[in-house]
KEKE-3310 file (N, C-alpha, C; in steps of 0.2 Angstrom, whole numbers, plus 5000, padded with zeros to 4 digits):
npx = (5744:5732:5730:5719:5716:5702:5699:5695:5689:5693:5688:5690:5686:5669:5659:5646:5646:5653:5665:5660:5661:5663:5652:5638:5630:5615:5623:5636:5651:5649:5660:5663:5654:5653:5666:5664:5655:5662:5673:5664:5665:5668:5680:5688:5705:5711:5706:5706:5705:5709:5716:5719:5715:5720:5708:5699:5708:5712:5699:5697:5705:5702:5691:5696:5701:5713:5725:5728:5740:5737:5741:5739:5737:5727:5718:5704:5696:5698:5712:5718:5716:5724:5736:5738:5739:5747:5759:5758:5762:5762:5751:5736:5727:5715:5699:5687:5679:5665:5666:5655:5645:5634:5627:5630:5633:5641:5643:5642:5655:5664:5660:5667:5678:5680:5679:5689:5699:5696:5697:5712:5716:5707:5704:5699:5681:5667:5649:5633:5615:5595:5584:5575:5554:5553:5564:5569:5578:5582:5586:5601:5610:5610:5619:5618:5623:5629:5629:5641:5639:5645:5647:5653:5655:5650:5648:5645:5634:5628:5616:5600:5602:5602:5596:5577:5571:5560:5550:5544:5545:5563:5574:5584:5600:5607:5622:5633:5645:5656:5672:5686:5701:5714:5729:5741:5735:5728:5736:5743:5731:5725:5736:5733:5729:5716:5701:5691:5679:5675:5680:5669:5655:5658:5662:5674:5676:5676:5689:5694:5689:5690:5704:5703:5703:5694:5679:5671:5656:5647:5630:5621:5611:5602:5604:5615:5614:5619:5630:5625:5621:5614:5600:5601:5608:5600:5590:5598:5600:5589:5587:5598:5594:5587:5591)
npy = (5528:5518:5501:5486:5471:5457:5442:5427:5413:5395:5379:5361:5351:5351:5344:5343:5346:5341:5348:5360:5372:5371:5369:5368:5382:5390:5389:5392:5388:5389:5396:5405:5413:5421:5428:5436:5445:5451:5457:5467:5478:5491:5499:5487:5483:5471:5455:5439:5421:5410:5393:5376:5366:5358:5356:5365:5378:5376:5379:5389:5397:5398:5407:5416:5423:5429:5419:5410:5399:5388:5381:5365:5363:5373:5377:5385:5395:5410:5406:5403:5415:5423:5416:5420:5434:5437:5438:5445:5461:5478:5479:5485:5482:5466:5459:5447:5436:5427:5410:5404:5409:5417:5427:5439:5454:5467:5482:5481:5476:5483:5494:5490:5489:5502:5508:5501:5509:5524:5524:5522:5517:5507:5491:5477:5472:5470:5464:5467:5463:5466:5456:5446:5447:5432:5426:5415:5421:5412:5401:5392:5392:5405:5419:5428:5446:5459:5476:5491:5508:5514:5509:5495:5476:5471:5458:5440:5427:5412:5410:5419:5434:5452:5443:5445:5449:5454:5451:5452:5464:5465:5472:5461:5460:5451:5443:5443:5434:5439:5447:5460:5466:5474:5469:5467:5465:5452:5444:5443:5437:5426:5419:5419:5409:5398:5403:5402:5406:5407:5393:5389:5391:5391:5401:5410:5424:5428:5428:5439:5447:5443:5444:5458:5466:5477:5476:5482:5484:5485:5491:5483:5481:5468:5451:5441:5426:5410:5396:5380:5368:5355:5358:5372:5377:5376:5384:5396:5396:5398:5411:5418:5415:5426:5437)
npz = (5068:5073:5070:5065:5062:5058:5064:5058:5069:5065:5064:5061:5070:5077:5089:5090:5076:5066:5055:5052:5047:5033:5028:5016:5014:5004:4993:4996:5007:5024:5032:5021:5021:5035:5034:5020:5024:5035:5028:5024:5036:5040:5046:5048:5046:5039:5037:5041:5042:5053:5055:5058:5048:5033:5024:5025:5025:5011:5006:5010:5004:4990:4988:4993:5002:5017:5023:5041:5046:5060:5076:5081:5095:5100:5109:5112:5100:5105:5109:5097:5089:5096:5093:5080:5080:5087:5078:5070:5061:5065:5069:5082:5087:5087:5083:5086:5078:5079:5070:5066:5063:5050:5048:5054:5061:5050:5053:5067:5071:5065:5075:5087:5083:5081:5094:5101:5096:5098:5111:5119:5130:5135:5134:5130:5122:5122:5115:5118:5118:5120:5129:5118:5119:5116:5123:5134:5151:5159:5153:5151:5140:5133:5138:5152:5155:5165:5167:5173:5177:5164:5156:5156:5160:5174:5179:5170:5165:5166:5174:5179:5180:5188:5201:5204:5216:5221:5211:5195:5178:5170:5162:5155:5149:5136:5130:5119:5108:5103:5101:5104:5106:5114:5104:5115:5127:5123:5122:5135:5143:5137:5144:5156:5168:5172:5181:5196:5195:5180:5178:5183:5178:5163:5155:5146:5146:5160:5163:5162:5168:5182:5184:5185:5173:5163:5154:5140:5136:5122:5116:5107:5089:5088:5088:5083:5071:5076:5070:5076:5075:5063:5061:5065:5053:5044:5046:5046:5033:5028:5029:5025:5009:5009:5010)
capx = (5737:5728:5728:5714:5714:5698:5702:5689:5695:5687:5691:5685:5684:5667:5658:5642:5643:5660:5665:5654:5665:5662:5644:5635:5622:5616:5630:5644:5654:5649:5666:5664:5648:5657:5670:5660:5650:5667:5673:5661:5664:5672:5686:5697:5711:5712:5703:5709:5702:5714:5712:5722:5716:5722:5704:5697:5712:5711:5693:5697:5713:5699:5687:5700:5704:5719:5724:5732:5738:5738:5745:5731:5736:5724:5711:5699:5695:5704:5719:5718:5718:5731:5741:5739:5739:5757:5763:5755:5767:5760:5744:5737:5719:5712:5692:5686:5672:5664:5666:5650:5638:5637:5622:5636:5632:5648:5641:5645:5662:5666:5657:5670:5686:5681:5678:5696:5704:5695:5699:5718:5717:5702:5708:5693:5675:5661:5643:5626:5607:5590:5580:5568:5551:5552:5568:5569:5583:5582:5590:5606:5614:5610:5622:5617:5629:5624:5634:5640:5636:5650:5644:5659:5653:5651:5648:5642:5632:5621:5612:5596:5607:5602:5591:5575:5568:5552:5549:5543:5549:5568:5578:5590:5604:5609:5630:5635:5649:5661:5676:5689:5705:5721:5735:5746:5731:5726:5742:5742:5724:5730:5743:5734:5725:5706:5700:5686:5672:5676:5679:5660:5651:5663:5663:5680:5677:5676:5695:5697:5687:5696:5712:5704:5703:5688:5675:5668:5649:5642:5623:5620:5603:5600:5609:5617:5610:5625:5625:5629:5618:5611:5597:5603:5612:5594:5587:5602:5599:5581:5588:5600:5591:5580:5594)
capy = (5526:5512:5496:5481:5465:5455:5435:5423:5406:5390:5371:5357:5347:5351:5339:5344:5347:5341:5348:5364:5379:5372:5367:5375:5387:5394:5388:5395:5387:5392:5401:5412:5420:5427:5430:5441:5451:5454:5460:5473:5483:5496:5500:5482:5483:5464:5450:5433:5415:5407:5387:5370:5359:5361:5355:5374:5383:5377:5384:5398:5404:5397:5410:5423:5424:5428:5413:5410:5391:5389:5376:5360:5363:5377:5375:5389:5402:5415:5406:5404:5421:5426:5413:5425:5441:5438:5437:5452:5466:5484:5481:5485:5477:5462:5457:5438:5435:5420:5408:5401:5417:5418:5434:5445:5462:5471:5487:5481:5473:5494:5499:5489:5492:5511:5510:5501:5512:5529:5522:5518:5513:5501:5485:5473:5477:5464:5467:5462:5465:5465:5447:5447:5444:5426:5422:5414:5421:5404:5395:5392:5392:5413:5422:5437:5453:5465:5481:5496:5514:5516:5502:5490:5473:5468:5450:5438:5422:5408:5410:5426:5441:5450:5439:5447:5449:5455:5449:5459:5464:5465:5473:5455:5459:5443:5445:5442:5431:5444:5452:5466:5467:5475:5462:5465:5462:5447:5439:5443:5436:5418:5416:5420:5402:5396:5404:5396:5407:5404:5384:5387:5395:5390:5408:5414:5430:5429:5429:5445:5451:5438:5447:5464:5471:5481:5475:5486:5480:5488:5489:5479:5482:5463:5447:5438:5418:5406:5390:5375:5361:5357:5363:5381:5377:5376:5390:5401:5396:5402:5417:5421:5417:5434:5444)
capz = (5068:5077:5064:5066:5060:5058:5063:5061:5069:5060:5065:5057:5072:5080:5091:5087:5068:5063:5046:5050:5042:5026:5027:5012:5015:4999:4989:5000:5015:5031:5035:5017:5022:5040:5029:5016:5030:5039:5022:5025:5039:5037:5052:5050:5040:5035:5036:5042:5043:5056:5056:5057:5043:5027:5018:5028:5019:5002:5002:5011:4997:4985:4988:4990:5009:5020:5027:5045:5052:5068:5079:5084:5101:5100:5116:5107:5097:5108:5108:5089:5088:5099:5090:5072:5082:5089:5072:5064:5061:5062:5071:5088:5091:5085:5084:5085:5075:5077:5062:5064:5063:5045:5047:5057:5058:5049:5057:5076:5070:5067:5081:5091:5081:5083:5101:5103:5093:5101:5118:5120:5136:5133:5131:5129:5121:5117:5116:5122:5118:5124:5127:5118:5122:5116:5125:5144:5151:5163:5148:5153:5136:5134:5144:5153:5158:5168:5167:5176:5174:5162:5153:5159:5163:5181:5179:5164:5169:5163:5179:5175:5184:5193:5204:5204:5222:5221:5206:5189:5174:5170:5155:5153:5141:5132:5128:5110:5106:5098:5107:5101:5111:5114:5106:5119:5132:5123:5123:5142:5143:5134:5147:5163:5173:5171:5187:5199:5192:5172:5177:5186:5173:5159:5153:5144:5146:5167:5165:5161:5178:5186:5184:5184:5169:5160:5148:5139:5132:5116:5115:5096:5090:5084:5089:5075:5070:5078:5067:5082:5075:5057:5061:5064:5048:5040:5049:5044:5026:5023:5031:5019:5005:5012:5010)
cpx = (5736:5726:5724:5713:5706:5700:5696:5692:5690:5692:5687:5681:5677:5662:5651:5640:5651:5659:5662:5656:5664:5657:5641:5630:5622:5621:5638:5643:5650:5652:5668:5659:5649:5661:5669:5659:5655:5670:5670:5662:5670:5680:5690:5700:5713:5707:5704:5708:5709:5711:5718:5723:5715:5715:5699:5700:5711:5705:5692:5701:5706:5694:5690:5702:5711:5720:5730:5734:5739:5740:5738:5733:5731:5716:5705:5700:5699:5711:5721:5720:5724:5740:5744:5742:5745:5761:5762:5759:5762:5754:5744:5731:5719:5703:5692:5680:5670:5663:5660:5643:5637:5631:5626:5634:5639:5647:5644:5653:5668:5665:5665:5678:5687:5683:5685:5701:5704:5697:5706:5721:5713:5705:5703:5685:5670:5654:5637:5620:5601:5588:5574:5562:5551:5558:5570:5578:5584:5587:5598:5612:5613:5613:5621:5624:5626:5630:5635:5640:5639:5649:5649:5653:5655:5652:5645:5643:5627:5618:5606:5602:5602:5596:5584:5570:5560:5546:5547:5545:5559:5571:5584:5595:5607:5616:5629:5641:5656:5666:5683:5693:5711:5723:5740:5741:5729:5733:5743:5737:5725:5734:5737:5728:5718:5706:5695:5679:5670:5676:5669:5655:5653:5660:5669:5682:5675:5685:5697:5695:5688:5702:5710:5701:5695:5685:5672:5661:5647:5633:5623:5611:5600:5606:5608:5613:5617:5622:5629:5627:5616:5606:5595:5605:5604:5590:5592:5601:5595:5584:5592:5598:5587:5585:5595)
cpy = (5519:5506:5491:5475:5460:5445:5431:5413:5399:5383:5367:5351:5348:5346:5337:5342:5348:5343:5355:5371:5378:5368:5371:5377:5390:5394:5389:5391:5393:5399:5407:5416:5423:5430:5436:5447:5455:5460:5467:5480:5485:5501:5494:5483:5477:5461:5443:5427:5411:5399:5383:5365:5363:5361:5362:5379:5384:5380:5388:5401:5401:5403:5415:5426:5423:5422:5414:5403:5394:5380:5370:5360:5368:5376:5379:5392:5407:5415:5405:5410:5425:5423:5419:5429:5442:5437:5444:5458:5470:5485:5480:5483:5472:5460:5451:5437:5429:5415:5404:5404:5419:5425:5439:5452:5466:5478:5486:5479:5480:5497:5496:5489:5500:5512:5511:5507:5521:5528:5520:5514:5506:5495:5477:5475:5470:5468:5462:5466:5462:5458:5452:5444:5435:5422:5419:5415:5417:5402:5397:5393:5400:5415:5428:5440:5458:5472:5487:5505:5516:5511:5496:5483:5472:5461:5447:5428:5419:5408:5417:5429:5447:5445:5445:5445:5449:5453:5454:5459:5467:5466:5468:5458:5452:5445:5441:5440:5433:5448:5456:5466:5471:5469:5461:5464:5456:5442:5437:5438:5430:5415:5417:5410:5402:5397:5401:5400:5406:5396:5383:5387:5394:5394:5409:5420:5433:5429:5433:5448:5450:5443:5456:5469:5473:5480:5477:5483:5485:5487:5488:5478:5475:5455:5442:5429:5415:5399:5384:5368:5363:5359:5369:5381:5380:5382:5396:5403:5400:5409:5423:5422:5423:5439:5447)
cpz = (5069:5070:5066:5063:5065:5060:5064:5063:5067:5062:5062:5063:5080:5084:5091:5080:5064:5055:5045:5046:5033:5023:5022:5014:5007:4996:4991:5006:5020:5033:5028:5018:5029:5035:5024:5020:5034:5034:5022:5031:5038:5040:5055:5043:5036:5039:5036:5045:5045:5059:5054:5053:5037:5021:5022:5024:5014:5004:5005:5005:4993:4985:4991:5000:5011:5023:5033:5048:5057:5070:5083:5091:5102:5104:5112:5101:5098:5107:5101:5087:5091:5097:5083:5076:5086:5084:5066:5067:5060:5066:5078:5091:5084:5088:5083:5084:5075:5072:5060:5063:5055:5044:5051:5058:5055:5054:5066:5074:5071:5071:5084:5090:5083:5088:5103:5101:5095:5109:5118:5125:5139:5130:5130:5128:5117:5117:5115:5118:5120:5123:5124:5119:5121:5117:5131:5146:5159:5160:5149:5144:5131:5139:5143:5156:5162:5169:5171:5173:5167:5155:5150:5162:5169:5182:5173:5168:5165:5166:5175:5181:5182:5198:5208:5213:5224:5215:5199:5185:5176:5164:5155:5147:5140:5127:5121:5111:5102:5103:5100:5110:5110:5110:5111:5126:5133:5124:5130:5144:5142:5140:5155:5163:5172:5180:5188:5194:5184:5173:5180:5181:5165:5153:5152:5146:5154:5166:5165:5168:5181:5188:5183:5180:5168:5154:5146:5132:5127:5117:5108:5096:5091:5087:5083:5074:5072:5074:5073:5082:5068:5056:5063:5057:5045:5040:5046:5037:5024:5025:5027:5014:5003:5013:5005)
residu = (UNK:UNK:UNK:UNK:UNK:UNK:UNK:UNK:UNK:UNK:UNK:UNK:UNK:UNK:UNK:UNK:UNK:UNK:UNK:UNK:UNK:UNK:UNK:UNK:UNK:UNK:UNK:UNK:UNK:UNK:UNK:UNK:UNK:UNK:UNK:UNK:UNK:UNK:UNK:UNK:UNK:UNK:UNK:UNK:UNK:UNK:UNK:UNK:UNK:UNK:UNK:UNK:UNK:UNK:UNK:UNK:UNK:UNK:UNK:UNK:UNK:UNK:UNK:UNK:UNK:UNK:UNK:UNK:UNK:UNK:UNK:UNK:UNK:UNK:UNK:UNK:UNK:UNK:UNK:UNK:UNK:UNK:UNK:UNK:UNK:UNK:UNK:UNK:UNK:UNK:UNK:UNK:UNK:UNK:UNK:UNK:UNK:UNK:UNK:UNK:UNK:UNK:UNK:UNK:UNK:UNK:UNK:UNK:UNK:UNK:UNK:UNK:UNK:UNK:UNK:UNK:UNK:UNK:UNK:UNK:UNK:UNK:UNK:UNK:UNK:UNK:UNK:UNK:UNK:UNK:UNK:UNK:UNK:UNK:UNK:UNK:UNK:UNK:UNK:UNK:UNK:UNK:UNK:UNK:UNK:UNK:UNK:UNK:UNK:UNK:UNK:UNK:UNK:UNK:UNK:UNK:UNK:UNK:UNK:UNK:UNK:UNK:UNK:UNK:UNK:UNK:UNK:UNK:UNK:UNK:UNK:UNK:UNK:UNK:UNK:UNK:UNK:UNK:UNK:UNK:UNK:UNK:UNK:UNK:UNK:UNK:UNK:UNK:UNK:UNK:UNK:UNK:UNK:UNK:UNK:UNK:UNK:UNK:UNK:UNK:UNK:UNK:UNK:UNK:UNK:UNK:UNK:UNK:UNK:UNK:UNK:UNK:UNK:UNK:UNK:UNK:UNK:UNK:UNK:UNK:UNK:UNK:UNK:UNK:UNK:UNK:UNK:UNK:UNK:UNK:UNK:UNK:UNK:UNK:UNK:UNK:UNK:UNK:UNK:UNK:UNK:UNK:UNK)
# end
């Protein structure tokens, strides 16, 4: 049976909003309200806050988390993850929850362990949804996808995609920051070269297209709140208080 580890990776050192994993919202760290909301869904098997600095861990064991180190050579996220997930006995995907989203949907977390785990040959799955009206999908810091029948992405780009000819409306989807892997694809994934379209676009996830493979997009009804500046923090806040 297909086992799931949840990992969410958490560093102290961001350039933005140093220190942001354990910025309180509503009385809780940052990285325990992902942590909670991951807690919920219902198709991972553990649950794992993988991070470098020790003042991260204590108040992740303090609040009752698996804890993972990882090595400060760690370029991302991704490789955070693939650091855990080549140490975890028994299991065969890993999902990469952002540890900055603390409104997460648990719900898509399962859609996309289900997916992997209904799929055996499917080895990568993130997912996208609509712009909404009040989103310019101009703005380079919303990446679009655009998908094939199959609903495998074709390409994923800060640019709008595709480029609208004639002009008109356009159903944009705007990707989500969440991915669900193979372990043994991700390990592969880790190791392969920063190609020219990922160095152009400085998209992570042009690597896998790069080399091939198939990513499989989820439709998510809603996109989650990313906290990237204090003033997301604030935004985030009143938003929880509403839950």
């Amino acid at each position: 049976m297909p086992k799931t580890a949840a990992i969410i990776p958490a560093r102290w050192g961001s350039t933005r909003f140093p220190g942001k994993p354990l910025h309180l919202l509503a009385g809780k760290p940052l990285v325990q309200h992902v942590w909670e909301r991951t807690l919920r869904a219902k198709a991972v098997d553990a649950v794992i806050v993988a991070t470098d600095d020790m003042r991260i861990a204590e108040s992740a064991f303090a609040f009752g988390a698996e804890v993972a180190f990882t090595s400060v050579k760690c370029v991302s996220g991704t490789d955070r993850c693939a650091e855990v997930a080549s140490r975890l006995k028994g299991y065969s995907h890993v999902i990469n929850v952002q540890g900055d989203e603390p409104l997460i949907d648990p719900s898509l977390i399962s859609r996309l362990a289900r997916t992997l785990s209904k799929e055996p040959s499917l080895e990568m799955v993130t997912a996208a949804v609509p712009f909404s009206p009040d989103e310019d999908p101009s703005n380079p810091n919303l990446v679009k996808v655009v998908l094939n029948r199959q609903s495998n992405a074709l390409y994923f780009s800060r640019s709008p995609i595709p480029y609208l000819r004639d002009g008109g409306p356009f159903p944009f989807r705007r990707h989500l920051g969440i991915y669900g892997y193979q372990i043994k694809f991700l390990l592969r994934f880790v190791r392969w070269r920063v190609g020219q379209l990922e160095a152009a676009e400085s998209l992570e996830q042009l690597r896998a297209l790069e080399n091939g493979a198939a990513v499989r997009v989820l439709a998510a009804k809603h996109a989650s709140v990313g906290v990237d500046t204090l003033e997301d923090a604030h935004r985030a806040e009143v938003l929880l208080k509403g839950v």
